[in-house]
Structures are given as C-alpha cells and as structure tokens.
DRENPAMAR-958676 format. One record per residue (C-alpha): residue number from 1; z, x, y. Coordinates in Angstrom, 1 decimal. Example, Ala and Ser with C-alpha at 12.3 -4.5 7.8 and 13.67 -1.06 7.14 Angstrom:
REM residues 2
{seq:1 w:7.8 u:12.3 v:-4.5}
{seq:2 w:7.1 u:13.7 v:-1.1}
This chain:
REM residues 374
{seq:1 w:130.1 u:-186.8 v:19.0}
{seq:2 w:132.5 u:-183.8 v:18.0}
{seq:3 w:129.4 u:-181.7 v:17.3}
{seq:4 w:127.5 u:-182.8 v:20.9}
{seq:5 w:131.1 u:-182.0 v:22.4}
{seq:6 w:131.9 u:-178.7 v:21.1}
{seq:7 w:128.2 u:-177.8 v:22.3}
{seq:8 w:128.4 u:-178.8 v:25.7}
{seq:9 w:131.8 u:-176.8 v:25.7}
{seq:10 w:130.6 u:-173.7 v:24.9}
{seq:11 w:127.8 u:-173.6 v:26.7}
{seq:12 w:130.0 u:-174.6 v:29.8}
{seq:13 w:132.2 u:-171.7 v:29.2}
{seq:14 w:129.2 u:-169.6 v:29.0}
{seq:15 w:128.3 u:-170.4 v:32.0}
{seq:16 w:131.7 u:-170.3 v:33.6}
{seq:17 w:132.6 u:-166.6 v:32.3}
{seq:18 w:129.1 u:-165.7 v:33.6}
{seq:19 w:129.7 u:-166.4 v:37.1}
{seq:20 w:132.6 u:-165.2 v:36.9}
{seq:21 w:130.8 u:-161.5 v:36.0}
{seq:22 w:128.2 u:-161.9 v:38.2}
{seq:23 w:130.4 u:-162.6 v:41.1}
{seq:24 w:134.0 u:-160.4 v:40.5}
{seq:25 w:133.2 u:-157.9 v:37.6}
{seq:26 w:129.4 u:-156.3 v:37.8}
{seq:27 w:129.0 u:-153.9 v:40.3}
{seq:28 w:125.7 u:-155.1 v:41.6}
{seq:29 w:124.1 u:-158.2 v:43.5}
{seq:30 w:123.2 u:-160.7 v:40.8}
{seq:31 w:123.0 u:-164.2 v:41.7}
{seq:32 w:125.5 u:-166.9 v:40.8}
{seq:33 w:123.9 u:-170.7 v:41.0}
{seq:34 w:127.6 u:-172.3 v:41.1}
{seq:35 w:128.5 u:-169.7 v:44.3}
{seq:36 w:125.1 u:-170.5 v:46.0}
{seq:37 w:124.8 u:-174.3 v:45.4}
{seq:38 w:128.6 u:-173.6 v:46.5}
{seq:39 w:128.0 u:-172.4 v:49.9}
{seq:40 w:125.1 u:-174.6 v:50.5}
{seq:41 w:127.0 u:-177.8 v:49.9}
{seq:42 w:129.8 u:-176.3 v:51.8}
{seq:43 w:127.8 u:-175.2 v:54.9}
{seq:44 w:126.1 u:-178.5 v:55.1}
{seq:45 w:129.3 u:-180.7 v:55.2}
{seq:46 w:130.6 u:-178.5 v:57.5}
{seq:47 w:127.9 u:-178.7 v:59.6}
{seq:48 w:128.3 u:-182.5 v:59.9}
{seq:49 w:131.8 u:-182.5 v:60.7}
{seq:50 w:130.9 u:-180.5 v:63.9}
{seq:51 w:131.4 u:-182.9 v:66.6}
{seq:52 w:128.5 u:-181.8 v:68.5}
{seq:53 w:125.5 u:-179.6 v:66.9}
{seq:54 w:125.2 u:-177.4 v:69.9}
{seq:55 w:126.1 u:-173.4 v:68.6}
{seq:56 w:129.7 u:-173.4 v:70.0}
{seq:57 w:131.0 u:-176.4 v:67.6}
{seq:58 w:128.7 u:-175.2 v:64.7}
{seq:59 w:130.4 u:-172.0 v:64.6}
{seq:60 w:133.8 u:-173.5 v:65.3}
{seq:61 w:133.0 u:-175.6 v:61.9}
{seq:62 w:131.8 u:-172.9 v:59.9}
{seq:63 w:134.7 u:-170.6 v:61.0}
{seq:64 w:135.9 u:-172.2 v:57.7}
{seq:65 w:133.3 u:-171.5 v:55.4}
{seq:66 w:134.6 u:-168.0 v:54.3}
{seq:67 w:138.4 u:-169.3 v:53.1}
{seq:68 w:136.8 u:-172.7 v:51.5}
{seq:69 w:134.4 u:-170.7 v:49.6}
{seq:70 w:137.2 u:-168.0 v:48.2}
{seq:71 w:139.2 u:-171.3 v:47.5}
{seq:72 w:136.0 u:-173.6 v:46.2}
{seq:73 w:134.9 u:-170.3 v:43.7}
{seq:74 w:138.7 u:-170.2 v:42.3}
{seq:75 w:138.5 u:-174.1 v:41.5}
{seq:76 w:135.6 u:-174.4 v:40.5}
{seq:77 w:135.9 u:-171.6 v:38.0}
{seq:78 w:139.6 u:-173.2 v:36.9}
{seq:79 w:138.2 u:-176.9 v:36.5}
{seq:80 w:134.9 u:-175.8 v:34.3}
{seq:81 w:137.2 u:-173.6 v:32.2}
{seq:82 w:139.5 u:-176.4 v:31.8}
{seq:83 w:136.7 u:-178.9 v:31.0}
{seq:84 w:135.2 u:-176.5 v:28.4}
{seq:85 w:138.6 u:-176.0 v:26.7}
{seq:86 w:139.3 u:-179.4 v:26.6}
{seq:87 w:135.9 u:-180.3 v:25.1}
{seq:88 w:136.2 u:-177.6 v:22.4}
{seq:89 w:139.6 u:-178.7 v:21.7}
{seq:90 w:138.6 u:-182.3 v:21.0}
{seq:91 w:135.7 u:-181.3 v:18.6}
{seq:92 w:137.7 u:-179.3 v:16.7}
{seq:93 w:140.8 u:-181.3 v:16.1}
{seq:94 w:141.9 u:-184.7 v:15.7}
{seq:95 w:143.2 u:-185.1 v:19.2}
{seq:96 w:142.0 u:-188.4 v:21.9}
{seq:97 w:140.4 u:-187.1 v:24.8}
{seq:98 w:143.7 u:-187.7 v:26.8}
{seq:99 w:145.5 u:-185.1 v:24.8}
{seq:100 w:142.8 u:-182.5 v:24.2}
{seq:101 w:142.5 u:-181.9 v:28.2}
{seq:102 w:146.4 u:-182.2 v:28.7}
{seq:103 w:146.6 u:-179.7 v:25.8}
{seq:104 w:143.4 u:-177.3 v:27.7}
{seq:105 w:145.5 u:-177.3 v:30.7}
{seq:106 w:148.8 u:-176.8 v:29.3}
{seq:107 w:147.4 u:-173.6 v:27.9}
{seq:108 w:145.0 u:-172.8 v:30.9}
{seq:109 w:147.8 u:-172.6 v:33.6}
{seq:110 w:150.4 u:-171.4 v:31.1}
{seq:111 w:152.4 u:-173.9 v:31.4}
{seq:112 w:153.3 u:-174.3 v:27.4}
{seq:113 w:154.5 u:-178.1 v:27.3}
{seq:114 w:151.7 u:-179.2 v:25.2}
{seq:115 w:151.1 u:-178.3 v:21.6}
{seq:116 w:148.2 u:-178.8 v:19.3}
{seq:117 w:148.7 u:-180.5 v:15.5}
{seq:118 w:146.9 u:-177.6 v:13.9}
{seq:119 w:147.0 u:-173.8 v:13.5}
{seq:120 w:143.5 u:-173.3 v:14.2}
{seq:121 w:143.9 u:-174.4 v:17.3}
{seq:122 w:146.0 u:-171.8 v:18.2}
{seq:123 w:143.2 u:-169.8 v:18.7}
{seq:124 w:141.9 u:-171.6 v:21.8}
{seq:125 w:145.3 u:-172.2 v:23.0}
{seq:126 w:145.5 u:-168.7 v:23.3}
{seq:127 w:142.3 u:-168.0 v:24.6}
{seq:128 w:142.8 u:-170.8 v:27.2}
{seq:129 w:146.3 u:-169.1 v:28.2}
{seq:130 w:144.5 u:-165.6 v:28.7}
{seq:131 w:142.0 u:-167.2 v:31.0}
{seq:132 w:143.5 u:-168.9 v:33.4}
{seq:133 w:145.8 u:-165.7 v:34.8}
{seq:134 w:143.2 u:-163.2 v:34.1}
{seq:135 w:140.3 u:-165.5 v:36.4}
{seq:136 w:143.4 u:-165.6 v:39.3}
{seq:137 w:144.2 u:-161.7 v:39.0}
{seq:138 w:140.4 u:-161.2 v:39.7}
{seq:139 w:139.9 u:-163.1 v:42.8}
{seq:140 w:143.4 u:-161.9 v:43.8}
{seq:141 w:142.0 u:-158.1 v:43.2}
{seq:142 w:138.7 u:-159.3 v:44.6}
{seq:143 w:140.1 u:-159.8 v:48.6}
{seq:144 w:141.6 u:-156.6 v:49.2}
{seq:145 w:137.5 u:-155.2 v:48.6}
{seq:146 w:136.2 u:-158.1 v:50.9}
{seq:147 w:138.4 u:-157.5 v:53.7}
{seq:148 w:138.1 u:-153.7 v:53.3}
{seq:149 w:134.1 u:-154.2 v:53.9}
{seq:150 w:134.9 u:-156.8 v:56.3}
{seq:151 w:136.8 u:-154.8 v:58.7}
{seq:152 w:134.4 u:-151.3 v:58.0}
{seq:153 w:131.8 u:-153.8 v:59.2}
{seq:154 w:134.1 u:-155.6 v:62.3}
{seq:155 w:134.6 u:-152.0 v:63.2}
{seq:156 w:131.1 u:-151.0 v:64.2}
{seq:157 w:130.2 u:-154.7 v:65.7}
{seq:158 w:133.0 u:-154.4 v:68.2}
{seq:159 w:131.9 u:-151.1 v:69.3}
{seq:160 w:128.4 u:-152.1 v:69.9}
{seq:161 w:129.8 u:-154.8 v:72.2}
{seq:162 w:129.6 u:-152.1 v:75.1}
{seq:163 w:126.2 u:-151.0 v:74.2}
{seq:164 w:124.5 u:-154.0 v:73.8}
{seq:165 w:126.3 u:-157.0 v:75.1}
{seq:166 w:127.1 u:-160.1 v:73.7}
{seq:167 w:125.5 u:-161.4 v:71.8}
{seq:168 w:123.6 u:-157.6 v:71.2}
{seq:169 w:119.5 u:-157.7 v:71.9}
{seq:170 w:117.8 u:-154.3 v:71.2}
{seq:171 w:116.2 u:-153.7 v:74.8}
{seq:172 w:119.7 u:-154.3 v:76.8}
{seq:173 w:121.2 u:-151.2 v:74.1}
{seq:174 w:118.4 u:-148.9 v:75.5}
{seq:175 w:118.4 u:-150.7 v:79.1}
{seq:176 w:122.3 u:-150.0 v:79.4}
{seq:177 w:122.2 u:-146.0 v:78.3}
{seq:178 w:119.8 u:-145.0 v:81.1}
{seq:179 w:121.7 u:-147.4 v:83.6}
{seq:180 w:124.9 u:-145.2 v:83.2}
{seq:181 w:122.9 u:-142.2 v:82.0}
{seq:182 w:124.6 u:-142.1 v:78.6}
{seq:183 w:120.9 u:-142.2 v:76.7}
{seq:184 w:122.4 u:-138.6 v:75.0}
{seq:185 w:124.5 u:-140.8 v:72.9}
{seq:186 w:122.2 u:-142.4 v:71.2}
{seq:187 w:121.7 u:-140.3 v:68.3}
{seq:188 w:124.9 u:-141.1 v:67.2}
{seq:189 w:124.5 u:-144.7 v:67.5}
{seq:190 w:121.9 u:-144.6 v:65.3}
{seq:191 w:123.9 u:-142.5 v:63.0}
{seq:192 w:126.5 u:-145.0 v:62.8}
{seq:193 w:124.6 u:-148.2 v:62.3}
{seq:194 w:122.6 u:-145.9 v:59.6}
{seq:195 w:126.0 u:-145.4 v:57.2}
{seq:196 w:127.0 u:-149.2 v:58.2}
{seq:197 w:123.4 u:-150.7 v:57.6}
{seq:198 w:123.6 u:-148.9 v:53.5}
{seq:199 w:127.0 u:-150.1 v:53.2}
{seq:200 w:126.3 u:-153.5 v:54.4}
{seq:201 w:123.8 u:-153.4 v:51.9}
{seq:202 w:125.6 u:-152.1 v:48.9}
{seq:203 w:128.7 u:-155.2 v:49.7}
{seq:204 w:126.7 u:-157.7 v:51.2}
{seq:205 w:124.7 u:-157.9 v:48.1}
{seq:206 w:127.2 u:-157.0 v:45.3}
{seq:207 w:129.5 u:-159.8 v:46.9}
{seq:208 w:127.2 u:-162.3 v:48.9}
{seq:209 w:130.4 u:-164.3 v:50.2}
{seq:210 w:130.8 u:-161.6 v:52.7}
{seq:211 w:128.0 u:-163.5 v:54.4}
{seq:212 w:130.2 u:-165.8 v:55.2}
{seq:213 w:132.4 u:-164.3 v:56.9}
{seq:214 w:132.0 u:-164.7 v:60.6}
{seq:215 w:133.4 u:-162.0 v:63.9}
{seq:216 w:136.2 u:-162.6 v:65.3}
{seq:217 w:134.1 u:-163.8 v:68.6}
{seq:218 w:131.6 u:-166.2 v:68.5}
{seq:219 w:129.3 u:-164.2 v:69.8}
{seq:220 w:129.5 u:-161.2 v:67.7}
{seq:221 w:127.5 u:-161.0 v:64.7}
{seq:222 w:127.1 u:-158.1 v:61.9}
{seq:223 w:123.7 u:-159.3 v:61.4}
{seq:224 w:122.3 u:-160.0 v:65.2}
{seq:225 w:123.9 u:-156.5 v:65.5}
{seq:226 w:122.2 u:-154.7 v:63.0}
{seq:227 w:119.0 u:-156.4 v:64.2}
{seq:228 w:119.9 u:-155.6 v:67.6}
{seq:229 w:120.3 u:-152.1 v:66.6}
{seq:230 w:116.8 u:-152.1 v:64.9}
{seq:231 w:114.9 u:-153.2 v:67.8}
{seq:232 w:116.3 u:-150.7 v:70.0}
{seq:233 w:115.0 u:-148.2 v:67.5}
{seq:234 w:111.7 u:-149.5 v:67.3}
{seq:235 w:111.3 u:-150.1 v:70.5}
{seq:236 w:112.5 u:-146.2 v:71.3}
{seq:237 w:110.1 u:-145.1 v:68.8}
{seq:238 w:107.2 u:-147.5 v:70.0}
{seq:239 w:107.7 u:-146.1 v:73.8}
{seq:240 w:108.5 u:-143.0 v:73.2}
{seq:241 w:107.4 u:-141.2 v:70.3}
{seq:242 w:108.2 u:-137.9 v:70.9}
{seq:243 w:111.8 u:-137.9 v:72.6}
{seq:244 w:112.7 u:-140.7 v:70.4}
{seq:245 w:115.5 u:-139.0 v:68.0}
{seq:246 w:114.7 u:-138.6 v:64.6}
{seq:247 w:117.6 u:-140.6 v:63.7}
{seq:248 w:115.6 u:-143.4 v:65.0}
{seq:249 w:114.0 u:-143.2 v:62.0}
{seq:250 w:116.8 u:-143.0 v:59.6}
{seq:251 w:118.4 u:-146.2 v:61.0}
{seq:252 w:115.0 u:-148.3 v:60.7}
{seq:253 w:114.5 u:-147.2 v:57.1}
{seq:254 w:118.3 u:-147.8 v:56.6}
{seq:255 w:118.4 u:-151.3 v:58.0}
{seq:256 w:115.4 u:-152.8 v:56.8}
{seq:257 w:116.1 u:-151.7 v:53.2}
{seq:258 w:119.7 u:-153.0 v:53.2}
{seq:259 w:117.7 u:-156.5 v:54.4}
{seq:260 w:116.1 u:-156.6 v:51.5}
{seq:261 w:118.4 u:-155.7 v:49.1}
{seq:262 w:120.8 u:-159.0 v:50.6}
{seq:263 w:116.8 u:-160.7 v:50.2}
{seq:264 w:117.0 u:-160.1 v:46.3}
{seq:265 w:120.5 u:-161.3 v:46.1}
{seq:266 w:119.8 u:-164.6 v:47.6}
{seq:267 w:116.7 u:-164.8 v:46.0}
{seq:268 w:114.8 u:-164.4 v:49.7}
{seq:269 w:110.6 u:-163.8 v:49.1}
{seq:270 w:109.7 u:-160.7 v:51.2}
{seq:271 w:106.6 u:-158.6 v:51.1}
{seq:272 w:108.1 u:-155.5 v:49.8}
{seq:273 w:104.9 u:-153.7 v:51.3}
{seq:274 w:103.8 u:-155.5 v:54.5}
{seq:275 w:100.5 u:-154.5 v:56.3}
{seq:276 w:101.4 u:-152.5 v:60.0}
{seq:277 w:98.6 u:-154.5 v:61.4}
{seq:278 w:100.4 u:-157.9 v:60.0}
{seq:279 w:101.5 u:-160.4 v:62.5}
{seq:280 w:105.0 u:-160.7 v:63.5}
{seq:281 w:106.8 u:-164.0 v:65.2}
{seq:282 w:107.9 u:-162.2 v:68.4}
{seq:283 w:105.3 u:-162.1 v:71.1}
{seq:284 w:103.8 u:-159.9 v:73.1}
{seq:285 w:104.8 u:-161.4 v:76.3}
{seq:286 w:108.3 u:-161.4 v:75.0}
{seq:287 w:107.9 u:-157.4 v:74.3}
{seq:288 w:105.9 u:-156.6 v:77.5}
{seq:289 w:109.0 u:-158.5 v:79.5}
{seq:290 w:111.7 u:-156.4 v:77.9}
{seq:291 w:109.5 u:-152.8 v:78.6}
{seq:292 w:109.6 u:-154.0 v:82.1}
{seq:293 w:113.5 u:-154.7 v:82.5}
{seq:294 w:113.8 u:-151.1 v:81.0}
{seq:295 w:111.5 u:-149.7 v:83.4}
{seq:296 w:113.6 u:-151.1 v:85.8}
{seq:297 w:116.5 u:-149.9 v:84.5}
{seq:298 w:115.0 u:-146.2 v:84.8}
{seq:299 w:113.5 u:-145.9 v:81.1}
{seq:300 w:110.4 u:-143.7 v:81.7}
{seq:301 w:108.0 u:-145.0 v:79.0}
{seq:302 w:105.5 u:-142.5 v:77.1}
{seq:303 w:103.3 u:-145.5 v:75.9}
{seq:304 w:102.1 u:-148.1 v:77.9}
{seq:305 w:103.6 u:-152.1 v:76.7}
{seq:306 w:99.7 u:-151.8 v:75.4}
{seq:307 w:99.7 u:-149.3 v:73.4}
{seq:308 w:103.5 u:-149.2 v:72.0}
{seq:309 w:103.4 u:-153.1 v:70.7}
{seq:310 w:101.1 u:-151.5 v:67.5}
{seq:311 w:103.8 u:-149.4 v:66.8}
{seq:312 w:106.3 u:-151.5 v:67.2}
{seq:313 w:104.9 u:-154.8 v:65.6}
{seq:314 w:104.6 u:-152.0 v:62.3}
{seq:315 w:108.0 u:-151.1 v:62.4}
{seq:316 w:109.4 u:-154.7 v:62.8}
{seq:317 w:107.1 u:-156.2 v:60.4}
{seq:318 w:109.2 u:-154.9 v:57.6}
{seq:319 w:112.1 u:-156.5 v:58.9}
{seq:320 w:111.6 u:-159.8 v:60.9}
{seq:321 w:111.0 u:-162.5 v:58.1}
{seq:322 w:114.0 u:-161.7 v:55.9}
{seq:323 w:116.7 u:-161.2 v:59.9}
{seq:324 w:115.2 u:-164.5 v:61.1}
{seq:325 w:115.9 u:-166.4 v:57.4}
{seq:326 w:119.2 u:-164.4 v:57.1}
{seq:327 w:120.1 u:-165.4 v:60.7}
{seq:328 w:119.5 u:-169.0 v:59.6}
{seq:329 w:121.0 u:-169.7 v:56.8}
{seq:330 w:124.5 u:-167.8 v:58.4}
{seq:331 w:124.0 u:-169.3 v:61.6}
{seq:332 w:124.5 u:-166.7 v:63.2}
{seq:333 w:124.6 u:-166.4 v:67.5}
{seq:334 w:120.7 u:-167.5 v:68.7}
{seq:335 w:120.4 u:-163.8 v:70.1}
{seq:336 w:117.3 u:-162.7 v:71.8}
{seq:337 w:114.8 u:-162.1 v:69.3}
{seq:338 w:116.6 u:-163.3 v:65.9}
{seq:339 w:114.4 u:-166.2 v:65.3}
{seq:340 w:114.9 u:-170.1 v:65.6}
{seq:341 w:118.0 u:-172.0 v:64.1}
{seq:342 w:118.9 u:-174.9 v:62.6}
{seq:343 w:121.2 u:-176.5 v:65.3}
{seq:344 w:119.6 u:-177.4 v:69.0}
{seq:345 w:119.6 u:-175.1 v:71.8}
{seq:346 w:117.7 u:-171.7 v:73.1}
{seq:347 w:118.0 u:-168.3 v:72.2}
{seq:348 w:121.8 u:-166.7 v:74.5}
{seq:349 w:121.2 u:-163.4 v:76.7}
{seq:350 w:123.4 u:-160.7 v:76.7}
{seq:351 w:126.4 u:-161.0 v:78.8}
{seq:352 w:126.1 u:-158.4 v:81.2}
{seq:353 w:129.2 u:-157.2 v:83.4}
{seq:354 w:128.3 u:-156.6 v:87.4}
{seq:355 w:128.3 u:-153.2 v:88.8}
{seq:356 w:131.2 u:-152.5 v:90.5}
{seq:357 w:130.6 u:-148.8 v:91.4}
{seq:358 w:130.2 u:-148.2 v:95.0}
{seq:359 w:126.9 u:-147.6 v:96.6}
{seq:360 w:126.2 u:-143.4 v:97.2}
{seq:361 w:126.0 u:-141.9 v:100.6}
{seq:362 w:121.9 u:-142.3 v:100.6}
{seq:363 w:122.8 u:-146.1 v:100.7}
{seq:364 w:121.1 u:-146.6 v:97.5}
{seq:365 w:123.1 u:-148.4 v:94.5}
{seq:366 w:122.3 u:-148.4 v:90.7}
{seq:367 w:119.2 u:-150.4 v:89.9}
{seq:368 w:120.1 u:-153.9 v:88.7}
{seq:369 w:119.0 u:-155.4 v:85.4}
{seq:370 w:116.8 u:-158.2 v:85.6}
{seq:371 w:117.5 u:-161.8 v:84.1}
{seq:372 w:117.0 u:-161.4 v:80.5}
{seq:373 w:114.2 u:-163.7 v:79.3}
{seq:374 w:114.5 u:-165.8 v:76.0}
C-alpha cells in the first residue's frame, strides 16, 4: 500500500507542477488538460444556472467565468499539491493517513503546527513549504500580464464600436465609411487590428484564460470584432481589388494566422492549407444582400456580387471554421456572420444610430442603410 501510494503521489505532483509550467511559466501556448477540463465544467454549470438560455442571461452567467477560473486554477493546483504531499508523506513514514495530510498542509500553507517523527521527512516538509507560496506568487505575478493584454485588447474593441456597430459585422465597417465619407481612414484601421490580431495571438494562446474574459458590454466581443474586421477586408478586397489598400492584406494574413495559432492551443482541427475553391458556411445570398446595402450606402463596387464571392469565399475560407468554433465555445454575441451558437436565438444586427444631420439645400439627405439581414 505504501509503495502504490508514494506512486500515485508522484505522479500527481508531476502532473500538478506541469500545469503549472504549461500555464504560468513557458512562454508559449501548450495545453493544460486540468485548465481545459476546467473551463469546460465551469462554462457548462454556468450555463445552467442562467435563468433563461436566451444570449442576454448566458452572458450575464458567464460574466463569471474569467474570476472562477483564476480562482478554480489556484485550488485546484493547491489541493493536488496537498494530496500528492500527503500521499508521499504517508509512504514514507509511519504516519495514519489523518496525520500525513494534516502534516502536507501544515507545511504546504506554511503554517508550521505540524511536525513529522522523522528527519527524512524534513525533506518534503520543506519542499511542501516552498510550494505552496511559490504556486501563489505565480498566479499573483500572472494577473498584472492578463489584465495588461486585456485592456490592449478592450482598447481596440471600444474603438471599433463607431466603425462597426454593435455587435461589429464586416459590411456595416465599410457601409458606415462611405456614409460619412471617412473611407480614407481605413488604412489605418486595418493597421491597428493588424498589431492587435498578432498580439491577440501571441496572449490568447500563451495564456488561453484570456478567452474568458468577456467586454465590458455585452455586445462587444474581441473575437466578433476581429472577425468583423476580417470580413470588411475581404470583402474590400473581393469588390475592389485595385483601390482596396494593401493593408487589406496585412490584416487578413494577420487575423487568420493568430486564429490558428489560439486553434493549436485548444487543440481546434483546421486545414492549415484550405482549397480557394472550398466551400464556406456563409451563403451567397447572405453576401449578395450585404454588396447591395453598401451600394446603397454609396460603395461603388469594381466586381460584380458575381464575380467578387470567388474572391471572397478564398479569403474567408482560411478563417471561417476555426471564428465560428471559437465564437462557440466563448459564446460570444451571435453577430452577423459568426456562425451558429449553442444557446437559442438568431444572429443580432448592428445597432445603428439615426442621422441626425440636416437635409442640404438640394432637398436631398444622406442615403439610409437598409435593415441589416441575418
């Protein structure tokens, strides 16, 4: 029994100081099963104590998420520390089970009361007492760099709000430039979005609990932004492929790659090299609806809906599977085109504020955006 027991408690401490690594220590996105099987438990009993399973009282519920996984990662560490200490302490002295785990925690949480009946275990007692204050320095050093990459992100999501609504949909970001003739700006849109879709990429994956950290609003989202962000390139690109700026480009390549390095963190299957001609989950229809609202919001297409849905089905096949599956499993907003969810309800337009300016002498107002269309 002291044999199978001193096993079992190095192998649990093993396991315990390697998701520990993985998760606080190594500068890259290697996956923890105890902070995934974590999160999924956690977002599936929040889920069911949402009173209703409409969006607005999902995201209410998993407002929480975020703080219960920083606490449930912290305990979770402690209490498999504690139990392999305690295990290792009873196989190697002549200790009951009662006093080996009083004796584990005693040293774990420095507390000091408890002593063990032989030198040799000093050893452990003073491994235990280095653990426990060295795990709670590194998940009190580990906030500051979440909340720093939380608020970089934050930043950039608020200040797409006037460009693309809420929740943000990639045709309302071009629509709303040539309705107040700002299309110029653009470029550095796409700029921005480029330096915050790499950095996203580099802290999403090193530290996958940033996924759960939701916006402020309930209608924001990092992720429906950056997808947001991503259509309107495409699209720009797909309609208009020789004003489209270059940095068009740069923000595709930028946003799709950061996708799929948050994919390999979580373990997500993506074709790393997907056909152009493959088929994508948004429609035509849905594509030929959104080129008309632009058209009527005085974007001067190049291409034809005909002709630009090649192009932009090849651009948003290396994207779609891995923002749809990413969208689902953070619940984010049901924006328009970010793929089904797992609560009830349709996909939520844009809000979009009236036009207040007063009509020119000619009698003749800005043109009005359409209903947008789920």
């Amino acid at each position: 029994m002291e044999y199978i027991s001193g096993a079992a408690g190095a192998v649990i401490l093993v396991l315990v100081l390697s998701s520990i690594l993985r998760t606080l220590v190594v500068p890259r996105g290697l996956y923890s099963a105890l902070v995934f099987r974590l999160w999924w438990t956690l977002r599936r009993l929040l889920r069911l104590i949402a009173v209703r399973q409409d969006y607005a009282a999902i995201d209410r519920a998993q407002t929480w998420l975020a703080p219960l996984m920083l606490i449930g990662m912290l305990t979770a560490w402690l209490a498999g520390a504690l139990l392999g200490f305690g295990l290792l302490l009873y196989a190697l002295s002549p200790l009951s089970w009662t006093n080996a785990f009083r004796e584990a925690g005693s040293s774990l949480f420095t507390l000091g009361f408890a002593g063990g009946a032989r030198l040799k275990l000093s050893v452990l007692d003073f491994v235990a007492a280095a653990t426990g204050p060295v795990l709670i320095a590194l998940q009190i050093a580990y906030l500051p760099t979440l909340y720093a990459a939380y608020n970089r992100r934050e930043l950039e999501v608020t200040l797409l709000q006037a460009r693309a609504g809420e929740p943000a949909w990639g045709p309302e970001i071009l629509a709303r430039q040539w309705l107040v003739d700002t299309e110029t700006a653009l470029p550095a849109l796409y700029r921005a979005w480029e330096r915050l879709a790499s950095d996203m990429g580099e802290s999403h994956s090193t530290y996958p609990v940033l996924l759960t950290f939701r916006s402020p609003r309930p209608h924001r989202s990092w992720l429906v932004g950056l997808v947001a962000v991503m259509d309107a390139a495409a699209t720009h690109l797909a309609l208009e492929p020789r004003l489209a700026p270059p940095e068009a480009r740069l923000v595709l390549r930028a946003g799709f790659t950061a996708l799929r390095d948050i994919a390999r963190a979580l373990r997500i299957p993506f074709d790393a090299d997907p056909s152009p001609d493959a088929s994508i989950r948004l429609t035509f229809a849905e594509f030929d609806a959104a080129v008309a609202m632009l058209e009527s919001a005085g974007f001067r297409a190049e291409r034809p809906p005909e002709e630009a849905w090649p192009h932009f089905r090849g651009w948003r096949v290396n994207y779609e599977a891995i923002a749809y599956e990413l969208c689902r499993r953070c619940d984010a907003v049901p924006a328009l085109w970010t793929g089904p969810r797992d609560f009830p309800g349709g996909p939520i337009p844009p809000l979009r504020p009236a036009d207040r300016r007063p009509v020119d002498p000619s009698g003749e107002g800005r043109p009005e955006l359409p209903p947008a269309t789920g």
